[in-house]
GUSE-246880 format. One record per residue (C-alpha): chain; x, y, z. Coordinates in Angstrom, 3 decimals, always signed. Layout:
! residues N
   chaine         px         py         pz
        A          X          Y          Z
...
***
This chain:
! residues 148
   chaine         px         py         pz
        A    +30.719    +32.493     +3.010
        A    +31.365    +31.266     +6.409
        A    +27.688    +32.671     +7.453
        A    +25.897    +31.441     +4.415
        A    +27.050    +28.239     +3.842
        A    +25.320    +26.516     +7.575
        A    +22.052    +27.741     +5.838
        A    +22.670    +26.518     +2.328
        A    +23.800    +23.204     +3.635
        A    +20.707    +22.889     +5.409
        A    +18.650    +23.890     +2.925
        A    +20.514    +21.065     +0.296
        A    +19.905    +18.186     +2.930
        A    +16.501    +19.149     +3.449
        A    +15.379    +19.317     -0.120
        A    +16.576    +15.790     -0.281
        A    +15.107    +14.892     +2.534
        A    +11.535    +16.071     +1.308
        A    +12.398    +14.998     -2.105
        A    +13.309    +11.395     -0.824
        A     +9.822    +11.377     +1.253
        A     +7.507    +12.775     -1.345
        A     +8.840    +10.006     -3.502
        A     +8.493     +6.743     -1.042
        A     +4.859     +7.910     -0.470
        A     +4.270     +7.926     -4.090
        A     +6.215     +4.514     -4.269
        A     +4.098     +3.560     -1.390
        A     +0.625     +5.024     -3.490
        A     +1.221     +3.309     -6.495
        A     +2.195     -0.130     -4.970
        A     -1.412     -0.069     -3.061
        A     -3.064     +0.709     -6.340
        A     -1.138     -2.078     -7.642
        A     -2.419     -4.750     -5.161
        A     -6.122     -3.104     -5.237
        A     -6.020     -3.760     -9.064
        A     -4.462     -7.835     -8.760
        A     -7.138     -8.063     -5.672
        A     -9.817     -7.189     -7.981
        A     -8.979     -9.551    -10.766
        A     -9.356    -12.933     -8.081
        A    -12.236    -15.313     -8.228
        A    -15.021    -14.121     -6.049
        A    -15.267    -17.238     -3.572
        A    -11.939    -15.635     -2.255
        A    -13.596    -12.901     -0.548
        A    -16.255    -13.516     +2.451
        A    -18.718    -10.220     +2.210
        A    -20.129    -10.857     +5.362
        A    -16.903    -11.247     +7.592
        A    -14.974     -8.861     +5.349
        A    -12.223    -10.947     +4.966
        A    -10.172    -12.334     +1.991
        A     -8.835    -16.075     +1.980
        A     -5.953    -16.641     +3.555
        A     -3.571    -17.533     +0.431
        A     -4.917    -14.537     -1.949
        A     -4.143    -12.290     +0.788
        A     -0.973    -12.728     +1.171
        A     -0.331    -12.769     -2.282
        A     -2.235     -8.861     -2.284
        A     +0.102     -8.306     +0.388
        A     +3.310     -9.644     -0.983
        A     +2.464     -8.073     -4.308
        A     +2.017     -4.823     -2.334
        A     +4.832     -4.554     -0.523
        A     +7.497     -6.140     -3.038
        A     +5.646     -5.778     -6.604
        A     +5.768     -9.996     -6.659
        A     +3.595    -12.286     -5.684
        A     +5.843    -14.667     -3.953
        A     +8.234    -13.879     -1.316
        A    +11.305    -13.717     -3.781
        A    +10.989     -9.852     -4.383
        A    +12.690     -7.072     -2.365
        A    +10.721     -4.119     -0.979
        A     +9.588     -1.155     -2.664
        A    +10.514     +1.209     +0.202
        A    +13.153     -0.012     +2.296
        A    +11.702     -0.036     +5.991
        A     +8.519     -1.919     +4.613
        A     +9.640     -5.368     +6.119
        A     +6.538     -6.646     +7.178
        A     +3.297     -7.699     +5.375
        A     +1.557     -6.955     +8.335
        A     +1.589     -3.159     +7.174
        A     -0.256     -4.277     +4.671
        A     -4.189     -4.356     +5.521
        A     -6.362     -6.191     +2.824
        A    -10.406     -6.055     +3.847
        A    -13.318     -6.846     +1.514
        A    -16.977     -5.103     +1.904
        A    -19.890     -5.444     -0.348
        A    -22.446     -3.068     -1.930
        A    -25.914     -4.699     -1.718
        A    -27.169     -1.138     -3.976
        A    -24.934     -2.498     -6.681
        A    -26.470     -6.165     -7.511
        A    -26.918     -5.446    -11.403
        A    -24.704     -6.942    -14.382
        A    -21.768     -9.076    -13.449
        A    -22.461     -8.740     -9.537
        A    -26.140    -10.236    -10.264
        A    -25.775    -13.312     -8.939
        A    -24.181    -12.325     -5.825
        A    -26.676    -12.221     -2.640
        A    -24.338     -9.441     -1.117
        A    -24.494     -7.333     -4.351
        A    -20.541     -6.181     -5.537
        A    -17.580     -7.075     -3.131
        A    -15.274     -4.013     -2.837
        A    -11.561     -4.709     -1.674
        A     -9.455     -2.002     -0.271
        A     -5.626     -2.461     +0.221
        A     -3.720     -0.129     +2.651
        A     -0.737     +0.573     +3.650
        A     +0.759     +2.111     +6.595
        A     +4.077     +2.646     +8.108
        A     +7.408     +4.120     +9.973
        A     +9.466     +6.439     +7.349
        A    +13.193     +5.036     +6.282
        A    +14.358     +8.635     +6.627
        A    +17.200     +9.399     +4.121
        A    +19.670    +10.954     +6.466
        A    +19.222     +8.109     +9.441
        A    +22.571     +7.059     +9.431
        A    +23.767    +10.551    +10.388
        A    +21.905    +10.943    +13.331
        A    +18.936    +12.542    +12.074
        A    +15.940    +10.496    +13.030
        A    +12.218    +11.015    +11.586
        A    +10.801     +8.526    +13.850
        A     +7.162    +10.573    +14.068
        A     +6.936    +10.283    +10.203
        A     +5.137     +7.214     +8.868
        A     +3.797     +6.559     +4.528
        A     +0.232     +6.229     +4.802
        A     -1.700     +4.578     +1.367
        A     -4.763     +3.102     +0.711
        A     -6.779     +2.126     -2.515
        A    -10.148     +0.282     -3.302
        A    -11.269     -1.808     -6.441
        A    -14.419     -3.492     -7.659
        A    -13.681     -7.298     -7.888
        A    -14.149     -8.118    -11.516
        A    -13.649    -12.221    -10.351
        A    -11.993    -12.527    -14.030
***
């Protein structure tokens, strides 16, 4: 027992430990589909196709919504190292190939937002010394804005 139990131990703790990571990135994956899908559903004068850039107020709404599931700054983090919504990266880019249907009036043909996320891992066991510094959640998730 005293031989087997250092390895079983180990083995426990890091099963959590991968457990505990594979769900923050999945956390991390569906809160960047989340604010691809509310960045797709904004008026289309928020987004600047040639710039790539998104107004200043519906981008930080993408990225509050992102990082907290709320669009205002009342809501606690998904994950909980993802303080900042500077992790959060919101650009906009348009398809000129795509200028049919809805998108036919726009000169730049179909703005495409993409939300990502990226940033350091809260690693499960930190408090006891074990650090994953190296580890970071990487997301990132595109939408056709609808303007609706």
């Amino acid at each position: 027992m005293a031989l087997v139990l250092p390895m079983l131990i180990i083995l426990m703790f890091g099963g959590m430990e991968g457990g505990y990571y594979l769900w923050s990135e999945h956390k991390v994956l569906k809160a960047v589909r989340d604010g691809a899908r509310y960045a797709s559903r904004q008026a289309f004068d928020k987004f600047d196709c040639a710039g790539g850039t998104v107004s200043d107020p519906a981008k930080t709404n993408i990225q509050n919504l992102t990082r907290t599931g709320r669009t205002d700054t009342s809501g606690s983090p998904k994950v909980p190292n993802w303080t900042a919504n500077s992790t959060v990266v919101v650009t906009v880019a348009c398809d000129p190939a795509k200028n049919t249907g809805l998108y036919s009036e726009m000169p730049n043909g179909a703005p495409i937002v993409r939300v990502s996320a990226n940033f350091a891992y809260p690693s499960l066991f930190f408090n006891l010394g074990f650090a994953a510094s190296s580890l970071s959640l990487r997301a990132s998730s595109q939408a056709a804005v609808m303007g609706l």
